[in-house]
N, C-alpha and C positions, 0 to 999 in steps of 0.2 A: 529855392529856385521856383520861378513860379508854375504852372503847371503847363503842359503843353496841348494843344490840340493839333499835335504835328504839322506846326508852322504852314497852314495848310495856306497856297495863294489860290486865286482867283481861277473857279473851274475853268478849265480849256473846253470848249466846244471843240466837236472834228473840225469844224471849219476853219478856229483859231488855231489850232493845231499844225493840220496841214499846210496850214501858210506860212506855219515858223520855220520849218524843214527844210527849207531853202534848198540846194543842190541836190542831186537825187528826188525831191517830192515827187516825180513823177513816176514813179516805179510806185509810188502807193497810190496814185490817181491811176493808176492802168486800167483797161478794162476787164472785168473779173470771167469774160468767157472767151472761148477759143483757144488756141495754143498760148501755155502763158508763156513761152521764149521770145515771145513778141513785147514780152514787157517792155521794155527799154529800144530804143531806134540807133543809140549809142554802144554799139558793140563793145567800146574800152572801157567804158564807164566800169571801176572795179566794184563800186558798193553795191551791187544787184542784188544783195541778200539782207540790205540794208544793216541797221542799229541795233541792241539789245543791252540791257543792263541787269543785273542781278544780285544775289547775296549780301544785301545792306548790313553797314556795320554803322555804329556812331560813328565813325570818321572816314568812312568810304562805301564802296559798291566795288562790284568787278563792269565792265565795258568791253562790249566786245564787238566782233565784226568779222568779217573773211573776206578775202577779193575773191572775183568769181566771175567774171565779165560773161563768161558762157559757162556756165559750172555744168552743163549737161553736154561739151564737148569736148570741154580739156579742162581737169583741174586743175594743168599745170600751165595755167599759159602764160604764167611765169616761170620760165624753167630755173630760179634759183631764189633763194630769199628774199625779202624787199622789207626794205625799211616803212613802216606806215607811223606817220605821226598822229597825237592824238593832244586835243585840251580839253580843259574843264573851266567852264563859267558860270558864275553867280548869277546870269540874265540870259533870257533868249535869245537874245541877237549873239552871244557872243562876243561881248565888247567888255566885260568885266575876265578876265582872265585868271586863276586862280593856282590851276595845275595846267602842266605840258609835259610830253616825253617823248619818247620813240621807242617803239614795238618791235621786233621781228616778226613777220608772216613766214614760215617756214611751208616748203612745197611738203612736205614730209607730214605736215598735219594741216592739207591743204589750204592751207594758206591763211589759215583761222589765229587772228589776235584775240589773246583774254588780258587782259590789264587790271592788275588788282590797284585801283585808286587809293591810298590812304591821307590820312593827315587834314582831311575837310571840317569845317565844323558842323556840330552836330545839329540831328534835326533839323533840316532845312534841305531844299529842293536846287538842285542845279543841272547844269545843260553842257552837254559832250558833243562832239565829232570828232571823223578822224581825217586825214589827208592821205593821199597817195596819188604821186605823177601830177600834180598838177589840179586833183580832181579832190572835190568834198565829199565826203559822205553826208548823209542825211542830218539833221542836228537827233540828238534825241538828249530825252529828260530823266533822271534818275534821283532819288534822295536817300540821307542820311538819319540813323534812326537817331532817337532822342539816347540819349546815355541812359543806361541799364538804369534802374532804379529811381530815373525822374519822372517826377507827376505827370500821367498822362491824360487826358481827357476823353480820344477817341481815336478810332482808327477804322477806315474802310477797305475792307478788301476785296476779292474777286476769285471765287475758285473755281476753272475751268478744267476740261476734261475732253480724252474721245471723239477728235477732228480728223473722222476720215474726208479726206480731201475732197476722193471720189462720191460725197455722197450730200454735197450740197453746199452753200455762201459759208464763209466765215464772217458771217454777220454781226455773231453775237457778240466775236470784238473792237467791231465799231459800234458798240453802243456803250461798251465798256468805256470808251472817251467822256464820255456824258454821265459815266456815272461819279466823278470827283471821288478816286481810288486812290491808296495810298502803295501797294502791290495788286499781284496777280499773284494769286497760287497754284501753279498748274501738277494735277494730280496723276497724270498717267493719259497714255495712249496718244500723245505727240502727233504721233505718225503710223503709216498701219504700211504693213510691211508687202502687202497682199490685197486682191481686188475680191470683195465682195456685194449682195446687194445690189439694189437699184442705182447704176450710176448715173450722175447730173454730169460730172463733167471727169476730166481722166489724168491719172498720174500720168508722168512724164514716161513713163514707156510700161506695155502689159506685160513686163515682166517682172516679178517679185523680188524683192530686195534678199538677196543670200550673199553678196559678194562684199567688199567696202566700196567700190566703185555704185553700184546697186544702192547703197545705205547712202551715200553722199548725195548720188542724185535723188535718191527719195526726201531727203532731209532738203535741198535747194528747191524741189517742185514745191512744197511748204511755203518757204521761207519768203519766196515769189509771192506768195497771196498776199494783197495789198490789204488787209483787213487786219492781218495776222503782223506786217511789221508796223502796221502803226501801232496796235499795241504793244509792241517789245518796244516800240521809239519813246511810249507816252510812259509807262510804271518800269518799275526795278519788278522783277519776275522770282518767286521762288521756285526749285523744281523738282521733281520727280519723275521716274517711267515708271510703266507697269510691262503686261507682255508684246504688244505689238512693234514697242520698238525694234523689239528683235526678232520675236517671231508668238504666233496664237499659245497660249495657256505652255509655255517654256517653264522651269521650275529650274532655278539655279542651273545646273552647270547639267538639266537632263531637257529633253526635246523631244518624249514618245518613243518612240524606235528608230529615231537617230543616230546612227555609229559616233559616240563620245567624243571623240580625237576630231571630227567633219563639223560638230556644233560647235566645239570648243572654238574653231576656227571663224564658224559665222559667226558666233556672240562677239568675238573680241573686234569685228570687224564694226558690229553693228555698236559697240561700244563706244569704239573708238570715233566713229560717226557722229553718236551723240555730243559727246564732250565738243568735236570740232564745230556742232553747230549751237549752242547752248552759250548764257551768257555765265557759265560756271567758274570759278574762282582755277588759277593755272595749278595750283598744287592739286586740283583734285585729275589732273591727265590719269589716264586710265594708264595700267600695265596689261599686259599679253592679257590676263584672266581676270581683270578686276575693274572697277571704277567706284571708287568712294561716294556716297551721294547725300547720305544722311548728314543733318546738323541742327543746331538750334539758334533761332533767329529770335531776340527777346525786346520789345519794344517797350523803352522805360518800365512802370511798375505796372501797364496794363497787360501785357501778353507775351505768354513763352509760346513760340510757336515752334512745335519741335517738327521741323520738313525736310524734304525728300526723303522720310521714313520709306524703304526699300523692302517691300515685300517679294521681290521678283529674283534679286541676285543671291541674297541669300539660303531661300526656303527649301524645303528637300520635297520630292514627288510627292502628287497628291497622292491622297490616303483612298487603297479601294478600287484602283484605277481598273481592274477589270471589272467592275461595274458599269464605267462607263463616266461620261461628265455628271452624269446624276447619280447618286449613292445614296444607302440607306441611311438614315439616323442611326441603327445600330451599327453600325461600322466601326468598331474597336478602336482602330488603327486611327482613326480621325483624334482620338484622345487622348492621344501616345502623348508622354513628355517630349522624345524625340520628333516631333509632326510637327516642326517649327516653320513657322510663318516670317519669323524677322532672323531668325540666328542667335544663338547666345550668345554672342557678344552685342550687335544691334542691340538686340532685347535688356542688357544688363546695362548699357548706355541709356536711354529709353525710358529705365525705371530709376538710373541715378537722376536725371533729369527733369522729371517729374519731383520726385522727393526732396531736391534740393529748391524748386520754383519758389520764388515770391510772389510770381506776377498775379493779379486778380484773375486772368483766364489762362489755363492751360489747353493748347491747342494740338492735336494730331494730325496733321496733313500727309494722309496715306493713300493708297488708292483706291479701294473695294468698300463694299459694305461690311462694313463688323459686323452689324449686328443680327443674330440668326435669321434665317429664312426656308421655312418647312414649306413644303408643295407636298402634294399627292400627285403617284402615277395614276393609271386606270383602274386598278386596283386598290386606290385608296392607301395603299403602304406608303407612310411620311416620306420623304428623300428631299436631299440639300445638295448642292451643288460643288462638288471637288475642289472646284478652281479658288472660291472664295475662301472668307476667315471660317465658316461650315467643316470644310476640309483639313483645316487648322483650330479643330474647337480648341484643341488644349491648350494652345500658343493665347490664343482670344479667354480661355476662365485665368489663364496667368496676369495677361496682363487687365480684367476687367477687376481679379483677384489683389492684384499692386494697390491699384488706384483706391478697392474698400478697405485695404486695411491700413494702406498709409493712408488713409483721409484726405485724398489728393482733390482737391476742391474745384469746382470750377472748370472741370474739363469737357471740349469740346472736341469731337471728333469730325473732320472733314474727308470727305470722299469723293470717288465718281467711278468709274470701271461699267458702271451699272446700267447706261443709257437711258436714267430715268430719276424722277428727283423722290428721295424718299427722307423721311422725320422720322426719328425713331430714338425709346428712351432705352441706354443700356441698364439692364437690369446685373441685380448681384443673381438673381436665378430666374433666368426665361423661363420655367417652367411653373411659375407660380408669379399672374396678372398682379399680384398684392405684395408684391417683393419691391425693396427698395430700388430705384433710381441711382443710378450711380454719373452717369454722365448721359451727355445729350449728341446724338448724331447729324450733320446732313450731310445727304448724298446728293451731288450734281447730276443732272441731266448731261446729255452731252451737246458737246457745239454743235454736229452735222451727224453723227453716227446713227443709224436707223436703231430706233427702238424697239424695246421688249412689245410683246403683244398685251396691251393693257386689259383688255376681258381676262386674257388668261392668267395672268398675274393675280387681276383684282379678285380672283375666285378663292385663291389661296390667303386672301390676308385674313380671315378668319379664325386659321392658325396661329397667327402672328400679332396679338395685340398690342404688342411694344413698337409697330408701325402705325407713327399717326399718323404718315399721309404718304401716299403713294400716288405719279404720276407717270407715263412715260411716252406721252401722246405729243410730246412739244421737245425741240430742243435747246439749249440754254446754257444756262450758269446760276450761279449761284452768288449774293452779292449780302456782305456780310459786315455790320457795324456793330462796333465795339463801343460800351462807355464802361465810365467802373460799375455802373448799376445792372447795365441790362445788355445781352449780347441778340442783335437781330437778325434774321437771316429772311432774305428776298427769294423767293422761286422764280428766276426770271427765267421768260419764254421766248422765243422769235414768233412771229405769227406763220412764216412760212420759210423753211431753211432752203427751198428753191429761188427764193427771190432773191437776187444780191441786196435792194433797197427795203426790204421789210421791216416791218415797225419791232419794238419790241416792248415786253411790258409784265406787271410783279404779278406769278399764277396765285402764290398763294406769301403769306408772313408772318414768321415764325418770332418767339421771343423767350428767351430764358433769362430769368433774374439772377444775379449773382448771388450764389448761396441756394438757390433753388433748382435741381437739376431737373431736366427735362420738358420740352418745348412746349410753351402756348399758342396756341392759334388768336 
C-alpha cells in the first residue's frame, strides 16, 4: 500500500470555508459582541448550534448536531421527537452522495443527534449536513483515518484548551482554518461553569451553572461563538473535560463540603449536558453517575493517540487538603498507591495500550501538567499544587514507571489546564537534572482564560530544570506535526485575545526526533 500523507486536499482558507457552508453560514458570520441571542434574525432556524464531528475511525466519524432555535428559552420547543435527516459526501457541494439516514432528536436529551457514520473508505476527507422542516444545517467536513497499520507520512493536529467565554475572542480557532489540521484535540475546560476575572463580554446569564437547565444554557452560549463552530464545522474533534465543566477542582464523585447525594445530582446534570453538546460516539450516553470518555484513536503506523484520558471522573480527593490548594512536598498521602489520578481500571487500560503500540509515536491527551512543579512559599518551604499530577505523584511515578520499564518509545504527552504553554522532559527521577528522559511533554496555553502571573512562576523555575520553557503572557494553542522522523510542536499565540480580528503567530518551536526523547529548541 503506498504510504499515506492523509490524503490531505487543498488547505481551506476561512474565507473558502465559510462560503461552502451554505444555509446556516450566517450564525458563524455573526457579530462576535453584544447579546449573542441575536445571532440569528430567523427564530426557527433549528441549527443555531451549528455542526460537529468527532472520534474518527477507518471507516467513519460520529456527526452530530441539536435543534435549538432559542436554546436559552425553551429546550423544548419541540415538544416531541423529530426526525432529522442527515448525508454524507465525497465533495463540498454535496453532489457526490455516499451515505444518508434518519436520526431521532429526542426532547429527553434535548434534542441533540450523535450518528455514528460507518462503512466510508478510508483516509479521505468528506462533507455532512443534516435536514430538519425544511431547513439545512450548516455543511461541515469530517475525515477518515488511514487503516491501522498503513504507511503513514504525517499528521497535523491542534491541541486547545481553557475557553472562558467571559474572558475574551475565540480567536485562536479561526486561525486554526489556516493551519491545514487533520483534528482538533481538545484537552479540558470546554466551558467554566462560573464567572471569574476580568470580563470582555458575558455568559448568557450571571448565574452559575448547578442545575441541567444551567449546564445546557451554559454549553449553547459556547456553541453560539461563531469562531468556535467553525472549527467543529472544519476538523473531526477529539475530546476530554477536566474540572470546569462541572464545577472548580471537583474530584470524582467529591466537591469540598458539598453534601454527596446534592453533587451527585449536579455532576450527573452537568454530564449529561456534555454528551448532549459534544460530537461523541451515542454508545458513550452517560448513566445517572457516569460517562465513559477515554479511548484510543490510532492513525495508520504513525500514531496511537490514547484520548479523552479522564483525570476528573475517576480520581479520589486531593492529598493534604487541609493544607490548602498548595501542599507541602512532604506530604505522604500525595504518594499513596491508593491517590489515583486515572483509577485502576483507566490506569490498567492505559498501560495495556501503550505496551501493545506499534505506532512510531505514542500520544497522551490528558489535561494537566504531569510533570513536577515545586514553588516556594515565603518561607522558602518547597510546595506543589493538590489539584495537579503533584497531588497524584504516585499515580504519575506508576505511570512514568510503565513507560521505563516497558521501553515504551516515542511517547508524547499533551496538555493544557495550566493557562500557559510549558516544554518539559519527563525524567525517570526529577530529583536528579542527569536522570534519563523518558518522554517529552507540551502544555497548551489557553484559548481566552486569563493567565498564571509570569514573574511569579518564572522565579520558581529554577527548581525545575526539566522545564524547558515556560510562558503564560499570551493565549493560544498548540499546533503539532507528526512525520515518522521527527514530532513538532508550534507555541502559537493570539497577539490580543480582546480583539475578535487579531493576528496570530508561532511564540516559540519545538522538535523531538523519533528515538530521542525530549524537546529541542
Amino acid at each position: 500500500m503506498a504510504s499515506s500523507t492523509y490524503a490531505r486536499v487543498p488547505a481551506w482558507s476561512r474565507r473558502r470555508f465559510l462560503s461552502t457552508l451554505g444555509v446556516g453560514s450566517a450564525l458563524l458570520l455573526a457579530g462576535r459582541g453584544g447579546a449573542i441571542r441575536a445571532a440569528t434574525g430567523v427564530r426557527e432556524y433549528p441549527f443555531t448550534l451549528g455542526v460537529a464531528s468527532g472520534e474518527p475511525s477507518s471507516d467513519g466519524f460520529v456527526i452530530w448536531t441539536r435543534l435549538a432555535q432559542d436554546p436559552f428559552v425553551d429546550v423544548s420547543a419541540y415538544p416531541h421527537a423529530v426526525n432529522v435527516d442527515w448525508e454524507i459526501a465525497e465533495d463540498e457541494r454535496m453532489t457526490r452522495i455516499v451515505r444518508r439516514g434518519s436520526a431521532l432528536a429526542d426532547p429527553e436529551w434535548a434534542h441533540s443527534v450523535h450518528v455514528d457514520v460507518e462503512g466510508l473508505r478510508a483516509d479521505r476527507w468528506y462533507w455532512y449536513r443534516f435536514h430538519c422542516d425544511g431547513e439545512a444545517s450548516p455543511i461541515g467536513r469530517s475525515r477518515t483515518l488511514p487503516a491501522i497499520g498503513a504507511p503513514m507520512q504525517r499528521l497535523r493536529l491542534a491541541v486547545a484548551s481553557c475557553q472562558h467565554f467571559e474572558h475574551g475572542y475565540f480567536s485562536a480557532y479561526r486561525h486554526m482554518l489556516d493551519d491545514d489540521l487533520d483534528l482538533i484535540v481538545h484537552v479540558g475546560d470546554y466551558i467554566y461553569e462560573g464567572s471569574w476575572g476580568t470580563r470582555l463580554r458575558e455568559h448568557e446569564s450571571a448565574r452559575g451553572a448547578v442545575t441541567l437547565a444551567d449546564y445546557r444554557n451554559r454549553h449553547a452560549c459556547y456553541k453560539r461563538d461563531p469562531d468556535l463552530q467553525a472549527a467543529h464545522a472544519a476538523y473531526p474533534w477529539l475530546l476530554t473535560w477536566d474540572d470546569h465543566e462541572v464545577s472548580n477542582d471537583y474530584a470524582g464523585s467529591d466537591l469540598h463540603d458539598t453534601d454527596p447525594a446534592q453533587f451527585a445530582t449536579r455532576r450527573a446534570a452537568a454530564y449529561r449536558a456534555y454528551f448532549e453538546h459534544m460530537p461523541l460516539r451515542a454508545w458513550r450516553r452517560p448513566t445517572a453517575d457516569a460517562l465513559p470518555l477515554y479511548g484510543r484513536t490510532t492513525l495508520g503506523d504513525l500514531a496511537s493517540i490514547h484520548d479523552g484520558l479522564d483525570a476528573r471522573q475517576y480520581r479520589v480527593r486531593q492529598a493534604c487538603t487541609e493544607q490548602g490548594d498548595m501542599i507541602a512536598t512532604d506530604c505522604a498521602q500525595r504518594r499513596a498507591r491508593e491517590q489515583q489520578m486515572l483509577g485502576a481500571q483507566q490506569q490498567a487500560w492505559l498501560f495495556d495500550g501503550l505496551g501493545r503500540s506499534r505506532a512510531r509515536w505514542n500520544v497522551l491527551a490528558q489535561q494537566t501538567l504531569l510533570a513536577p512543579f515545586v514553588s516556594s512559599s515565603a518561607d522558602e518551604k518547597p510546595q506543589v499544587w493538590s489539584d495537579g499530577w503533584d497531588g497524584y505523584a504516585g499515580s504519575r511515578d506508576a505511570l512514568l514507571g510503565f513507560i521505563d520499564t516497558a521501553v515504551i518509545v516515542n511517547v508524547i504527552v499533551l496538555g493544557g489546564d495550566m493557562h500557559a504553554h510549558y516544554v518539559t522532559d519527563l525524567k525517570r527521577d526529577f530529583n536528579d537534572p542527569g536522570s534519563a528522559t523518558l518522554a517529552t511533554e507540551f502544555v497548551g496555553t489557553s484559548i481566552t482564560s486569563q493567565g498564571a502571573d509570569y514573574a511569579d512562576v518564572s522565579r520558581h523555575l529554577p527548581r525545575d530544570p526539566h522545564v524547558k520553557f515556560f510562558d503564560s503572557r499570551q493565549r493560544g494553542y498548540l499546533r503539532c506535526e507528526l512525520t515518522p522522523e521527527t514530532w513538532t510542536t508550534d507555541l502559537r499565540v493570539v497577539d490580543d485575545v480582546t480583539d475578535p480580528n487579531t493576528n496570530a503567530r508561532t511564540l516559540a518551536r519545538f522538535h523531538v526526533d523519533s528515538g530521542t526523547p525530549g524537546a529541542q529548541h
